[in-house]
MOPAC internal coordinates of N, CA, C and O (Angstrom, degrees):
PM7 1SCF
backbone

  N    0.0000 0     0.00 0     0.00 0    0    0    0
  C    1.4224 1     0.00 0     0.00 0    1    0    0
  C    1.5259 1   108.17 1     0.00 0    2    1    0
  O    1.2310 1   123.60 1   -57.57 1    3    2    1
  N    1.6600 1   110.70 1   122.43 1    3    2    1
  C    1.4225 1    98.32 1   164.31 1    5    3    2
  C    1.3784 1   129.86 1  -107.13 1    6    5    3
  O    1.2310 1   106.25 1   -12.83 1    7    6    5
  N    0.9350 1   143.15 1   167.17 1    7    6    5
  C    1.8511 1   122.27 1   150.57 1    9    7    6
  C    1.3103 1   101.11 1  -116.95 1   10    9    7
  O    1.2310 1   125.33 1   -37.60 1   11   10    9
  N    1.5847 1   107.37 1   142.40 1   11   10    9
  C    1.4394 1   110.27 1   163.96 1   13   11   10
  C    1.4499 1   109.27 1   -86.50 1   14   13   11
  O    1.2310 1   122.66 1   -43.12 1   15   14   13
  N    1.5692 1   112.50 1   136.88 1   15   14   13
  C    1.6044 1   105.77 1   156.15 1   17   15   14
  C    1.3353 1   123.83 1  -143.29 1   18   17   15
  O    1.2310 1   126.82 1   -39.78 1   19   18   17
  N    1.8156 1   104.48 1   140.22 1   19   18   17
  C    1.3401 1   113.78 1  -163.36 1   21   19   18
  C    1.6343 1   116.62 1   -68.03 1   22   21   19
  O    1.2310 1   133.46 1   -31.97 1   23   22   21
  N    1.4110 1    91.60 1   148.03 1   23   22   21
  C    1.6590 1    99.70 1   174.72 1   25   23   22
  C    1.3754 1   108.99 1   -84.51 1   26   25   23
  O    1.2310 1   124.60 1   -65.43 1   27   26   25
  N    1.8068 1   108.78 1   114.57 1   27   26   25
  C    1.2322 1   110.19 1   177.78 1   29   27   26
  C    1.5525 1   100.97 1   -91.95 1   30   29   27
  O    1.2310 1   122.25 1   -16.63 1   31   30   29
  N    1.2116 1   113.30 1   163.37 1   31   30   29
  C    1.3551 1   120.66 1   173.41 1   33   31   30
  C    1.8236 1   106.00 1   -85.86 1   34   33   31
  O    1.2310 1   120.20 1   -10.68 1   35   34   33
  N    0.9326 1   117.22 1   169.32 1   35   34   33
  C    1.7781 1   116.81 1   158.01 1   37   35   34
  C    1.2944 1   110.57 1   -78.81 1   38   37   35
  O    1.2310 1   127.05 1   -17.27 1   39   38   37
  N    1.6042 1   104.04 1   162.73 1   39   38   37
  C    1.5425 1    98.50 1  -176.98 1   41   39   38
  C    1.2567 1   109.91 1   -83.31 1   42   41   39
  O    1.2310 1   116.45 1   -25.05 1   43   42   41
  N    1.2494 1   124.34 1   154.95 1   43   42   41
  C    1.4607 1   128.44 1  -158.79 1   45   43   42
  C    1.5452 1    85.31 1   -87.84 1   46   45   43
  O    1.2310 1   113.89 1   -16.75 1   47   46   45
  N    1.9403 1   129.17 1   163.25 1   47   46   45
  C    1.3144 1   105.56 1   156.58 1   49   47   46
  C    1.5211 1    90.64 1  -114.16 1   50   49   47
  O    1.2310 1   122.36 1   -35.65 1   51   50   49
  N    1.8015 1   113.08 1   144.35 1   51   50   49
  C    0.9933 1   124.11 1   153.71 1   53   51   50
  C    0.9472 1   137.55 1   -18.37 1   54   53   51
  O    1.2310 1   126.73 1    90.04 1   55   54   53
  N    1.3407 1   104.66 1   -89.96 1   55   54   53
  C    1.1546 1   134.53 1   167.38 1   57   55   54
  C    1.9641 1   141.27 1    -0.57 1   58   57   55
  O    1.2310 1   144.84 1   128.50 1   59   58   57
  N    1.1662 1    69.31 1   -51.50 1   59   58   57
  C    1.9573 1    95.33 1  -175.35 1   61   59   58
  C    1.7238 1    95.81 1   -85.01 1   62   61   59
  O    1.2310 1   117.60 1   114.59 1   63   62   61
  N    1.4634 1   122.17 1   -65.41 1   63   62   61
  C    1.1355 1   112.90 1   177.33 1   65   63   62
  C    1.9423 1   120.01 1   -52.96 1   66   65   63
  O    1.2310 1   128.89 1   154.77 1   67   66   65
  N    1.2574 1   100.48 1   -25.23 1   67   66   65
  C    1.8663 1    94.77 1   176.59 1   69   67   66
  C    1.7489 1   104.51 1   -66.35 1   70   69   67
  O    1.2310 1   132.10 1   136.05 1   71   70   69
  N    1.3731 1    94.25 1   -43.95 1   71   70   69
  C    1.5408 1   108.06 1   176.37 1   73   71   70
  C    1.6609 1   111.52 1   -36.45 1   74   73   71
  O    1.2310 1   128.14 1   105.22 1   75   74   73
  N    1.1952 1   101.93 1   -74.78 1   75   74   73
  C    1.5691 1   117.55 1  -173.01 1   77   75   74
  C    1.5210 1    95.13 1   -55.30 1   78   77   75
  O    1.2310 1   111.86 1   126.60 1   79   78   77
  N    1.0756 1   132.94 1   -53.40 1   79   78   77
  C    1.6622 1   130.83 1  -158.94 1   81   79   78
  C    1.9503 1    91.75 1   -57.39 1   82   81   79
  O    1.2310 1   129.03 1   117.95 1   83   82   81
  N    1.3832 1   100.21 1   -62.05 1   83   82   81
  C    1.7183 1   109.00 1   179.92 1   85   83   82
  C    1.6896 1    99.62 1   -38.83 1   86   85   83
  O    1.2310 1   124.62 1   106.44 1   87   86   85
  N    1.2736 1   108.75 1   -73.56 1   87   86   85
  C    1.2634 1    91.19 1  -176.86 1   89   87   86
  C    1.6553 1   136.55 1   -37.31 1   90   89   87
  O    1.2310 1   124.84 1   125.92 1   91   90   89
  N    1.7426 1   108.32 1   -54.08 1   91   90   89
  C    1.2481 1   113.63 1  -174.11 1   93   91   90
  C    1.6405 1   102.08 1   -52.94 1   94   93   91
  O    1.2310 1   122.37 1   143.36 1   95   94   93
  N    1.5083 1   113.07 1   -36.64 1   95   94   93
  C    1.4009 1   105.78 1  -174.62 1   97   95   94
  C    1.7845 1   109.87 1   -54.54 1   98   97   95
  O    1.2310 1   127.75 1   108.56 1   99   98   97
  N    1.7841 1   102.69 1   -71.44 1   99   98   97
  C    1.1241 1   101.51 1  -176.44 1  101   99   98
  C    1.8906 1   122.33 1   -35.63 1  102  101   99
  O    1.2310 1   127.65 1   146.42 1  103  102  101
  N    1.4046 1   102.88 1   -33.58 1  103  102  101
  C    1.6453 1    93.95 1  -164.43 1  105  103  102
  C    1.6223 1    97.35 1   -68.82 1  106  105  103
  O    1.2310 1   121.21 1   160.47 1  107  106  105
  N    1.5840 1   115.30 1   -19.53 1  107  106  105
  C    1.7456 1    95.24 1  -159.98 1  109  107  106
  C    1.6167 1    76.34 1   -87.33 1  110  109  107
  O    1.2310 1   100.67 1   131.16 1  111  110  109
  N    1.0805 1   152.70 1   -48.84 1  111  110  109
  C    1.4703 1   133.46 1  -157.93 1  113  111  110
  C    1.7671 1   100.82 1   -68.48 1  114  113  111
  O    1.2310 1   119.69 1   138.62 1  115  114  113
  N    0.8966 1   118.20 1   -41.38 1  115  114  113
  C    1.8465 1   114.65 1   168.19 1  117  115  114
  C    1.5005 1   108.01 1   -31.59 1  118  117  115
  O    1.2310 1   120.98 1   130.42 1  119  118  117
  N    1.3749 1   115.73 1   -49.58 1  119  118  117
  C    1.3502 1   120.65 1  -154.59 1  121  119  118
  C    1.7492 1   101.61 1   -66.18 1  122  121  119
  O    1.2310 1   125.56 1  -178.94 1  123  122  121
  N    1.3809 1   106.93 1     1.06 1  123  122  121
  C    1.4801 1    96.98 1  -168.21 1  125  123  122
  C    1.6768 1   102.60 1   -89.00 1  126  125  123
  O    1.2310 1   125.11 1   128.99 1  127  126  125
  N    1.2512 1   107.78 1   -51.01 1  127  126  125
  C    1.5868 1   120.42 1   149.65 1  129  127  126
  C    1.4140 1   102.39 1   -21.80 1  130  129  127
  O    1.2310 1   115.50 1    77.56 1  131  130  129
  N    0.9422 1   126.15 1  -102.44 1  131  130  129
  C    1.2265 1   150.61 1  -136.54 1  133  131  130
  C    1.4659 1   104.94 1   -67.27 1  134  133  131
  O    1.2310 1   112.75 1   161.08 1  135  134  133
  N    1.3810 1   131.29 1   -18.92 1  135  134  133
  C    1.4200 1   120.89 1   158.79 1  137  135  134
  C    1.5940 1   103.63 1   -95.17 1  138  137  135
  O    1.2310 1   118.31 1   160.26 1  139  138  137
  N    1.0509 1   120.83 1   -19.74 1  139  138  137
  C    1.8486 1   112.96 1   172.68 1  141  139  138
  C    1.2828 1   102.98 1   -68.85 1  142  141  139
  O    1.2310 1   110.09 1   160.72 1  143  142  141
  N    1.8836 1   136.22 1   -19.28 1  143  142  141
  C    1.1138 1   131.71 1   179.28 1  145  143  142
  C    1.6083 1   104.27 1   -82.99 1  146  145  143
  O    1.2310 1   124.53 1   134.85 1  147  146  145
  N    1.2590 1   108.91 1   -45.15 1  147  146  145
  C    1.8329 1   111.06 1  -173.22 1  149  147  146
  C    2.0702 1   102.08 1   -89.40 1  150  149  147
  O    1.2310 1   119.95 1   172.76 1  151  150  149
  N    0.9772 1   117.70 1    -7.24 1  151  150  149
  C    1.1738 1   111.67 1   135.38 1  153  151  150
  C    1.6632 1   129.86 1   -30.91 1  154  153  151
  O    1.2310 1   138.27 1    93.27 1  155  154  153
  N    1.6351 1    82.20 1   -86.73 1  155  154  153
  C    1.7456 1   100.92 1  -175.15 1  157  155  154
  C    1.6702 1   106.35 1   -47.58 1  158  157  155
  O    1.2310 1   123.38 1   138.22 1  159  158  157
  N    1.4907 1   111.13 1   -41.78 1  159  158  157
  C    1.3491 1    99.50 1   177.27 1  161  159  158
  C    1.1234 1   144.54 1   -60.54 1  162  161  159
  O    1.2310 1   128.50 1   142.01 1  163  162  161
  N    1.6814 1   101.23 1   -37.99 1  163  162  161
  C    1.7492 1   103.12 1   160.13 1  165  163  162
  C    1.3650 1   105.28 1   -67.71 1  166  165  163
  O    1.2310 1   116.90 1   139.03 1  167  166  165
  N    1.2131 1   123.50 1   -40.97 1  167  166  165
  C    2.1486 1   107.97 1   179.14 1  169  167  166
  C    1.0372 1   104.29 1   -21.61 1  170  169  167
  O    1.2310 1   121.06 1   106.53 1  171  170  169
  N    2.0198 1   115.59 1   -73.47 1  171  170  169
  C    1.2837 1   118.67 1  -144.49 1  173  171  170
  C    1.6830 1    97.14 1   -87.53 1  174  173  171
  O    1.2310 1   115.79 1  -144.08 1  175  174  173
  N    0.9706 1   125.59 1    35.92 1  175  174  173
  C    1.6207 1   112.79 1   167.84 1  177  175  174
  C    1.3348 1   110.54 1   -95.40 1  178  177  175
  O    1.2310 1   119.64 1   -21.05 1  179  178  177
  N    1.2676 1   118.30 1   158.95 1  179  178  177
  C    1.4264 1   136.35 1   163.49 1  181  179  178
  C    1.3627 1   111.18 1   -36.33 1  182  181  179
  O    1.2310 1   120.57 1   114.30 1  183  182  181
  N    1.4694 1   116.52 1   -65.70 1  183  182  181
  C    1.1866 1   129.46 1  -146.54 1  185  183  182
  C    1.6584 1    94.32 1   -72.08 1  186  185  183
  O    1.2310 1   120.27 1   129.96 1  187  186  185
  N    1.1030 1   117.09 1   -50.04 1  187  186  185
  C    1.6650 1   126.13 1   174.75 1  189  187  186
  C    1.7107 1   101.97 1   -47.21 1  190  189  187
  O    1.2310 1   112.40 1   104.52 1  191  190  189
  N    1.2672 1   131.95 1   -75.48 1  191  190  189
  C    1.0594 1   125.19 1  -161.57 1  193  191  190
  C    1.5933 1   111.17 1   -72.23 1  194  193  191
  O    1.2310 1   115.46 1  -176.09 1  195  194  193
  N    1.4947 1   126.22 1     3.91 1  195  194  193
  C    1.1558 1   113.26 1   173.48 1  197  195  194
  C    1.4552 1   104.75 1  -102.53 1  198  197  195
  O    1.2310 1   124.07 1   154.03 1  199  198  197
  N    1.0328 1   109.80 1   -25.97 1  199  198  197
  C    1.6374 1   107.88 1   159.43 1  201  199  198
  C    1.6149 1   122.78 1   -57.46 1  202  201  199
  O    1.2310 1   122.56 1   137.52 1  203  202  201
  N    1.4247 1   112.70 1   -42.48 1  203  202  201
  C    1.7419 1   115.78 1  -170.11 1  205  203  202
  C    1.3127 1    87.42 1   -76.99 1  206  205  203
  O    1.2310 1   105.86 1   157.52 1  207  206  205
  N    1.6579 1   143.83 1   -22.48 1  207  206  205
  C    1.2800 1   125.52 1  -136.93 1  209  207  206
  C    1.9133 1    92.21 1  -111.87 1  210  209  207
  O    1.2310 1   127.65 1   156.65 1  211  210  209
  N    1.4718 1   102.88 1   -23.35 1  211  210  209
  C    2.0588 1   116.02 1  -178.92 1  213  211  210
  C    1.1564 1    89.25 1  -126.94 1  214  213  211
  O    1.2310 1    86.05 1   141.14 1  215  214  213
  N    1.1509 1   170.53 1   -38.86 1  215  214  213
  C    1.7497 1   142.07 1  -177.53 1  217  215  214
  C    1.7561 1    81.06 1    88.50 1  218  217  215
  O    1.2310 1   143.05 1    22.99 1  219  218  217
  N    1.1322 1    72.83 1  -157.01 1  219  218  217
  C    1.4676 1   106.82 1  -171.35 1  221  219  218
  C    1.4586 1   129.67 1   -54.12 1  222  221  219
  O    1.2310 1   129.33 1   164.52 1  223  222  221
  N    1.1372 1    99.62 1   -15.48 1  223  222  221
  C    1.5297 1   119.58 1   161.83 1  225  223  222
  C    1.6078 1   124.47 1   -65.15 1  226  225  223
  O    1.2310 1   123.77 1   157.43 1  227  226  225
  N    1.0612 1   110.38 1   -22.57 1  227  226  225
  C    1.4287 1   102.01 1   166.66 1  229  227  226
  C    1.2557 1   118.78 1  -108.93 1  230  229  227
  O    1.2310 1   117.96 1   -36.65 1  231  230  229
  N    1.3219 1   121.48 1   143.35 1  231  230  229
  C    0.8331 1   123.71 1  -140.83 1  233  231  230
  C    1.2559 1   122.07 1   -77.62 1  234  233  231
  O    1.2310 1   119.37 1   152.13 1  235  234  233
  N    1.7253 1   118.80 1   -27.87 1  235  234  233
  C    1.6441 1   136.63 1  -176.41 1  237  235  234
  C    1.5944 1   114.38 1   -70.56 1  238  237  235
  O    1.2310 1   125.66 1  -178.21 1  239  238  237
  N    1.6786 1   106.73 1     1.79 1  239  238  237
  C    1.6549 1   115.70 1  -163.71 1  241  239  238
  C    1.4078 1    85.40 1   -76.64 1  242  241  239
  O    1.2310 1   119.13 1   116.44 1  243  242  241
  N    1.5027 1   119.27 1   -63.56 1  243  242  241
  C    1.5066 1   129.06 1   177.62 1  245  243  242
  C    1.3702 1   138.44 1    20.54 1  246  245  243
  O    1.2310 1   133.49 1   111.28 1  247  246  245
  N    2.2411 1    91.52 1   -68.72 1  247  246  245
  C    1.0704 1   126.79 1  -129.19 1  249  247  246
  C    1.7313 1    93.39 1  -125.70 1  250  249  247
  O    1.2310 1   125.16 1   -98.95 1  251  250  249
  N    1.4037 1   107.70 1    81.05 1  251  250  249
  C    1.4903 1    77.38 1   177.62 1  253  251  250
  C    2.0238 1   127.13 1  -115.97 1  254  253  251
  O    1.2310 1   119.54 1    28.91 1  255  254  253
  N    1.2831 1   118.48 1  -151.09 1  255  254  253
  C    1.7515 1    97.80 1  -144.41 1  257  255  254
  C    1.6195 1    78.59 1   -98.07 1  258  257  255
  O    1.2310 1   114.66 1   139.98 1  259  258  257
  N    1.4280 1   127.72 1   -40.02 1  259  258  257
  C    1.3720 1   103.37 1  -164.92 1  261  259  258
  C    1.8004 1    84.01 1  -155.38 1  262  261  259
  O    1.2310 1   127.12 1   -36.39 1  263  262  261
  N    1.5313 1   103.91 1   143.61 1  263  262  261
  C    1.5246 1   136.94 1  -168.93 1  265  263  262
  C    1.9382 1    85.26 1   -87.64 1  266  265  263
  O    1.2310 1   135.28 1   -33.89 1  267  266  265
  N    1.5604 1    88.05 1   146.11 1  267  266  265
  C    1.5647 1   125.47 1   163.39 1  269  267  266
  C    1.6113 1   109.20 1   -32.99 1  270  269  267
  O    1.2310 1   131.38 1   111.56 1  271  270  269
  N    1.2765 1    95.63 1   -68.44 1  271  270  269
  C    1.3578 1    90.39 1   170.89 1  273  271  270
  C    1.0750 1   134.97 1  -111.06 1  274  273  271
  O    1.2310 1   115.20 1  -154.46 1  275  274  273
  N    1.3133 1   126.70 1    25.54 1  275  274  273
  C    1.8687 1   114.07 1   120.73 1  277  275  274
  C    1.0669 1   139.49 1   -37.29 1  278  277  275
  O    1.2310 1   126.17 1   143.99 1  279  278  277
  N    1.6892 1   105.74 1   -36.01 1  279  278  277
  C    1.0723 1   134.24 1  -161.57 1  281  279  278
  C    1.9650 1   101.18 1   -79.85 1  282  281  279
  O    1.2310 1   133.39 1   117.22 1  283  282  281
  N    1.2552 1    91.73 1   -62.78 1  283  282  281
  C    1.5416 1   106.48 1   171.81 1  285  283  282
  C    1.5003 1   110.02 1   -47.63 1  286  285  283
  O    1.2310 1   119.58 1   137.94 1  287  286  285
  N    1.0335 1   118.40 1   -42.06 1  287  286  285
  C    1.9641 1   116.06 1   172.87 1  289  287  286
  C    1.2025 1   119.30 1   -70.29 1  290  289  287
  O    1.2310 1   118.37 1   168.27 1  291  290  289
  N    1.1805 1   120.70 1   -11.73 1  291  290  289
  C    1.4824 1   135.94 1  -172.69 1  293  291  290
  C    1.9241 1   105.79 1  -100.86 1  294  293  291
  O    1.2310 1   123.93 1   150.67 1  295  294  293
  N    1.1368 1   110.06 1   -29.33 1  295  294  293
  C    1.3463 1   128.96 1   171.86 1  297  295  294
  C    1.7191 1   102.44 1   -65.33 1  298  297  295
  O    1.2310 1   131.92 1   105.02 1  299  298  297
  N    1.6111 1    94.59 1   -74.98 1  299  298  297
  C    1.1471 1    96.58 1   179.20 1  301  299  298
  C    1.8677 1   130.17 1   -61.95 1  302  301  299
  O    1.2310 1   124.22 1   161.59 1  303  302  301
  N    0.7465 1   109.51 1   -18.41 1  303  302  301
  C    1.6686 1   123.37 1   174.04 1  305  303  302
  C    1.8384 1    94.13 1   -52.07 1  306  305  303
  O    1.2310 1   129.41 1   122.48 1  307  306  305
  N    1.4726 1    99.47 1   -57.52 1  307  306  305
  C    1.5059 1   119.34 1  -152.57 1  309  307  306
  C    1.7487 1   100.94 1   -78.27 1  310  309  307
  O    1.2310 1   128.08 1   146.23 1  311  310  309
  N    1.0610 1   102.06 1   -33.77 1  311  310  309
  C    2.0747 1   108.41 1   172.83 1  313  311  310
  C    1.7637 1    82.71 1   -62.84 1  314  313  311
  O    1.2310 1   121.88 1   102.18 1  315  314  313
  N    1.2331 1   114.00 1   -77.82 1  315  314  313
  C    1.8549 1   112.03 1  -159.82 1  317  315  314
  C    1.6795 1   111.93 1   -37.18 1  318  317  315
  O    1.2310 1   118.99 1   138.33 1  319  318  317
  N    1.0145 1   119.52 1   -41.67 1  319  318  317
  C    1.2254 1   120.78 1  -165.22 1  321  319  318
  C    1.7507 1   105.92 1   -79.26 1  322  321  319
  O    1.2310 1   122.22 1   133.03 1  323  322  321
  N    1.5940 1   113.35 1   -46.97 1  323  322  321
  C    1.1694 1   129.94 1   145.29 1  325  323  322
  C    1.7623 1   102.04 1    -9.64 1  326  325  323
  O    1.2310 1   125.97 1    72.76 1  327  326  325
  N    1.1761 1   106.13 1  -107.24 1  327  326  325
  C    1.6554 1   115.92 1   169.31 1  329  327  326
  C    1.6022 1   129.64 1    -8.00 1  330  329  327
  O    1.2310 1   134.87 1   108.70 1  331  330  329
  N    1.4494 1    88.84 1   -71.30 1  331  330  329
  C    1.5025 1    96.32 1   160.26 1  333  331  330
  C    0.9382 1   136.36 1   -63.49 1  334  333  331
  O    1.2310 1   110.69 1   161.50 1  335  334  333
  N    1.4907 1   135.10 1   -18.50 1  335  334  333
  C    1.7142 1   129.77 1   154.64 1  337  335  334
  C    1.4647 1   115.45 1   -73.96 1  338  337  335
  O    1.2310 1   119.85 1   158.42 1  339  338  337
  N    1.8433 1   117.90 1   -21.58 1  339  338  337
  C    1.4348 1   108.01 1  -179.85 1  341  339  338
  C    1.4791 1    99.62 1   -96.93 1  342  341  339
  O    1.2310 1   107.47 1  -166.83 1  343  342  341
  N    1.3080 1   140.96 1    13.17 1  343  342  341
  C    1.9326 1   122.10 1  -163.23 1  345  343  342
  C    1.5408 1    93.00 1  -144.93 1  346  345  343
  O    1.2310 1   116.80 1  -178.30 1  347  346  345
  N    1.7123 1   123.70 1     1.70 1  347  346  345
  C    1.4391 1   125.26 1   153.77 1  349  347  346
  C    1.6547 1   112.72 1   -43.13 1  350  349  347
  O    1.2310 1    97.78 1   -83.35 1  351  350  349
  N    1.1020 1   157.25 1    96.65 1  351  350  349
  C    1.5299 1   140.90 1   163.86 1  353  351  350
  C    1.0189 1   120.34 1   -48.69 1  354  353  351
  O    1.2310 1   111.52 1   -37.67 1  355  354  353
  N    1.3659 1   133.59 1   142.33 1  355  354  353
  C    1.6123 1   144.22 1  -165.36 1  357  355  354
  C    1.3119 1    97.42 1   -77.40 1  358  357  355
  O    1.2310 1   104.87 1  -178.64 1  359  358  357
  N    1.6202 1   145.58 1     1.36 1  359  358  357
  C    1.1694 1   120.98 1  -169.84 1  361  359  358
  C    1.6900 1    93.90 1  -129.39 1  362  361  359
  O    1.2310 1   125.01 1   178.96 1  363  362  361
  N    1.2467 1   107.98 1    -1.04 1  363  362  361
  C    1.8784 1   127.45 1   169.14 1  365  363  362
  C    1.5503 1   106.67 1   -35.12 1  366  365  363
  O    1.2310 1   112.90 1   -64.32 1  367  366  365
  N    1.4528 1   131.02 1   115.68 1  367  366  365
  C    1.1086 1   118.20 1  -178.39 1  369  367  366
  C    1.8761 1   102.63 1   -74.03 1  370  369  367
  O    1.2310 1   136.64 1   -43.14 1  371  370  369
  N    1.7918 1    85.38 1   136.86 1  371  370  369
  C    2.1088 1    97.19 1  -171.23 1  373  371  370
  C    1.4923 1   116.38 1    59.64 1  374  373  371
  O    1.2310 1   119.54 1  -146.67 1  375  374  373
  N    1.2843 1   118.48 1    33.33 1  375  374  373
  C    1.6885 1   147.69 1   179.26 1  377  375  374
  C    1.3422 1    66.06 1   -74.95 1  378  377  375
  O    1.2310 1    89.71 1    99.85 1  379  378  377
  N    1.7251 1   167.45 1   -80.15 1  379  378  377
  C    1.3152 1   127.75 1  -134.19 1  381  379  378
  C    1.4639 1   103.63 1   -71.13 1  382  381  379
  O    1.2310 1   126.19 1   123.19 1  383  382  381
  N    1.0898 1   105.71 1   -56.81 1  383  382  381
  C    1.5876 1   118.45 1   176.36 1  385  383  382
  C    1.4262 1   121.71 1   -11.64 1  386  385  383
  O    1.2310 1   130.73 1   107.72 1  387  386  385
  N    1.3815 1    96.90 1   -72.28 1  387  386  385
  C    1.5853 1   116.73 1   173.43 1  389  387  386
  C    1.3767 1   122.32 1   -59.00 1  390  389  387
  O    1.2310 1   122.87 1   131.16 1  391  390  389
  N    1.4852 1   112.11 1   -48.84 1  391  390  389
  C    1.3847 1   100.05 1   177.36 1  393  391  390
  C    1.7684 1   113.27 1   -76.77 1  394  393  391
  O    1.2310 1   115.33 1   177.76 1  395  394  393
  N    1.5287 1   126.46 1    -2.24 1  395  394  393
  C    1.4136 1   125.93 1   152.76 1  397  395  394
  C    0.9868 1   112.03 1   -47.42 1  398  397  395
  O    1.2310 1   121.79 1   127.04 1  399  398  397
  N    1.6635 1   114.18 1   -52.96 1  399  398  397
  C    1.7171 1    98.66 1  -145.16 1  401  399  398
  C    1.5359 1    94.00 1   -96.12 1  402  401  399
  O    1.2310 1   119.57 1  -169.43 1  403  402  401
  N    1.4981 1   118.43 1    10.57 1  403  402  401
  C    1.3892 1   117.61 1  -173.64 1  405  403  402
  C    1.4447 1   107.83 1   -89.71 1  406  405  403
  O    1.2310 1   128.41 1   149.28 1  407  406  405
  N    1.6974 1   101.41 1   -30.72 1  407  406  405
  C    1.4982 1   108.96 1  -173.98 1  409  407  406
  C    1.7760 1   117.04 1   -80.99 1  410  409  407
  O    1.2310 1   131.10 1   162.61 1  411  410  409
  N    1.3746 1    96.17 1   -17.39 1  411  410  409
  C    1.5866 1   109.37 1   172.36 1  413  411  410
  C    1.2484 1   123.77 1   -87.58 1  414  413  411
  O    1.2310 1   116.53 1   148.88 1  415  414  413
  N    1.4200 1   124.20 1   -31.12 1  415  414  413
  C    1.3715 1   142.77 1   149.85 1  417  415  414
  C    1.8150 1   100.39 1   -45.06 1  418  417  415
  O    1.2310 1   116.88 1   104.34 1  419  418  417
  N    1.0555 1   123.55 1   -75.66 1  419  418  417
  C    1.8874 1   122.50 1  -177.99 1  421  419  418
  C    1.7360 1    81.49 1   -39.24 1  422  421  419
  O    1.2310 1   118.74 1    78.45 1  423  422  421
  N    0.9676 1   120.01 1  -101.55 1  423  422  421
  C    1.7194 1   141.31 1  -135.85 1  425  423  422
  C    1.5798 1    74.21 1   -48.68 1  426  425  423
  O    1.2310 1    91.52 1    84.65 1  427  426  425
  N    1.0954 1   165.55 1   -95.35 1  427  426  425
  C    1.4713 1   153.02 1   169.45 1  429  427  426
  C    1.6656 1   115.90 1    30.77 1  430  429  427
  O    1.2310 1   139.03 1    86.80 1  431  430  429
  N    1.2332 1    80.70 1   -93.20 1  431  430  429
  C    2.0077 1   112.53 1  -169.08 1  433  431  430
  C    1.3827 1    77.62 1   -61.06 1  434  433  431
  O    1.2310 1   105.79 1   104.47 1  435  434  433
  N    1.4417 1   143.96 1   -75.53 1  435  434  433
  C    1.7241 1   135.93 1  -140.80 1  437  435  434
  C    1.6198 1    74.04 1   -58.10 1  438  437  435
  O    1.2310 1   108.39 1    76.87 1  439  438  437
  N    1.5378 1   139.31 1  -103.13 1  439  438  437
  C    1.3226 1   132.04 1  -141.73 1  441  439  438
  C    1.4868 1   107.16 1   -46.85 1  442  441  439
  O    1.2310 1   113.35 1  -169.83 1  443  442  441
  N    1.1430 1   130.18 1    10.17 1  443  442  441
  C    1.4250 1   117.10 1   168.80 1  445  443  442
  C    1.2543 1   102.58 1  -113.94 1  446  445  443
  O    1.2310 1   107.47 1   171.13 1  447  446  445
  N    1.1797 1   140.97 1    -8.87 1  447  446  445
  C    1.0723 1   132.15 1   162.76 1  449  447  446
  C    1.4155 1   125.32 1   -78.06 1  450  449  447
  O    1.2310 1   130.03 1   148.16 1  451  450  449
  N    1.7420 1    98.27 1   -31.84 1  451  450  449
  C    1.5242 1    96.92 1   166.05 1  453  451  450
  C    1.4572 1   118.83 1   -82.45 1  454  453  451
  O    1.2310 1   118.34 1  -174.73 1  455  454  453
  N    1.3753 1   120.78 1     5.27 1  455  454  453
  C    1.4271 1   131.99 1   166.43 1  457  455  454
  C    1.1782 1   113.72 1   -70.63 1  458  457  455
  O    1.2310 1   123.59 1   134.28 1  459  458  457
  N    1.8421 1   110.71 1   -45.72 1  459  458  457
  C    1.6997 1    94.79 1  -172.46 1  461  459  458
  C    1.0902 1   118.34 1   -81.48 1  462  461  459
  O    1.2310 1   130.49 1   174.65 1  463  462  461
  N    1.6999 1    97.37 1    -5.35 1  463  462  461
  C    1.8711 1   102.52 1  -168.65 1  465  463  462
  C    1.4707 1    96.59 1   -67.09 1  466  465  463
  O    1.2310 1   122.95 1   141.64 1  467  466  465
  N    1.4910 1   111.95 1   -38.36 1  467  466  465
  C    1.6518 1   104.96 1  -158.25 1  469  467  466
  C    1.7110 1    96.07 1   -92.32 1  470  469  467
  O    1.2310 1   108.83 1  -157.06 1  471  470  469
  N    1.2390 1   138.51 1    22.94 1  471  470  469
  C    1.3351 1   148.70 1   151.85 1  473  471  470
  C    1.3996 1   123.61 1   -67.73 1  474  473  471
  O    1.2310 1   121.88 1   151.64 1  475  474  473
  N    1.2243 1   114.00 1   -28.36 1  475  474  473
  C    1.5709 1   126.67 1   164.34 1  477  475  474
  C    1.0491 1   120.82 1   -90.99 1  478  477  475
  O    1.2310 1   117.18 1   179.37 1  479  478  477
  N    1.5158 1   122.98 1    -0.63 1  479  478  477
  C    1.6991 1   129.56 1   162.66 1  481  479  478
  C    2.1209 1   105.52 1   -57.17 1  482  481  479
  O    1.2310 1   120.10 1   180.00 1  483  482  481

């Protein structure tokens, strides 16, 4: 006599994955903040206004802390990971897993991006 029996999966919990999705959202809408804040900071620096105020004549205008596209790879790092915590499927085997290290990867690249921003202060 046999019985067959099906492989159920565990129940997934919700919960945690809505969590993480909220988050990944909230952090990329943060980021809008958060370069209008490191914005303002290079404004009010020295180094900024002695540049807008002599051009090219001084000499620190030159030289600056981090290139366009560093900047742009750092963006983009942070969109990919973005993605990957919202288009993981809840029934993805280690779908928590992934969308962790996806959501830590964003919050990553965004603070380095707001690093290089505030590198040109």
């Amino acid at each position: 006599m046999t019985t067959k029996t099906a492989f159920t999966p565990a129940p997934v919990p919700k919960n945690s994955r809505t969590r993480m999705r909220t988050a990944a959202v909230l952090s990329a809408f943060g980021l809008i903040p958060g370069v209008a804040l490191a914005g303002l900071a290079v404004a009010g620096s020295e180094r900024f206004s002695r540049c807008v105020t002599y051009g090219d004549y001084y000499p620190d205008c030159a030289s600056h802390g981090a290139t366009g596209t560093q900047m742009a790879w750092a963006l983009c790092v942070a969109g990919l990971a973005l993605v990957l915590v919202l288009a993981v499927p809840d029934r993805a085997r280690r779908a928590r897993e992934l969308q962790m290290a996806g959501l830590w990867v964003q919050i990553l690249a965004e603070a380095v991006f707001l690093a290089m921003i505030g590198s040109n202060a």
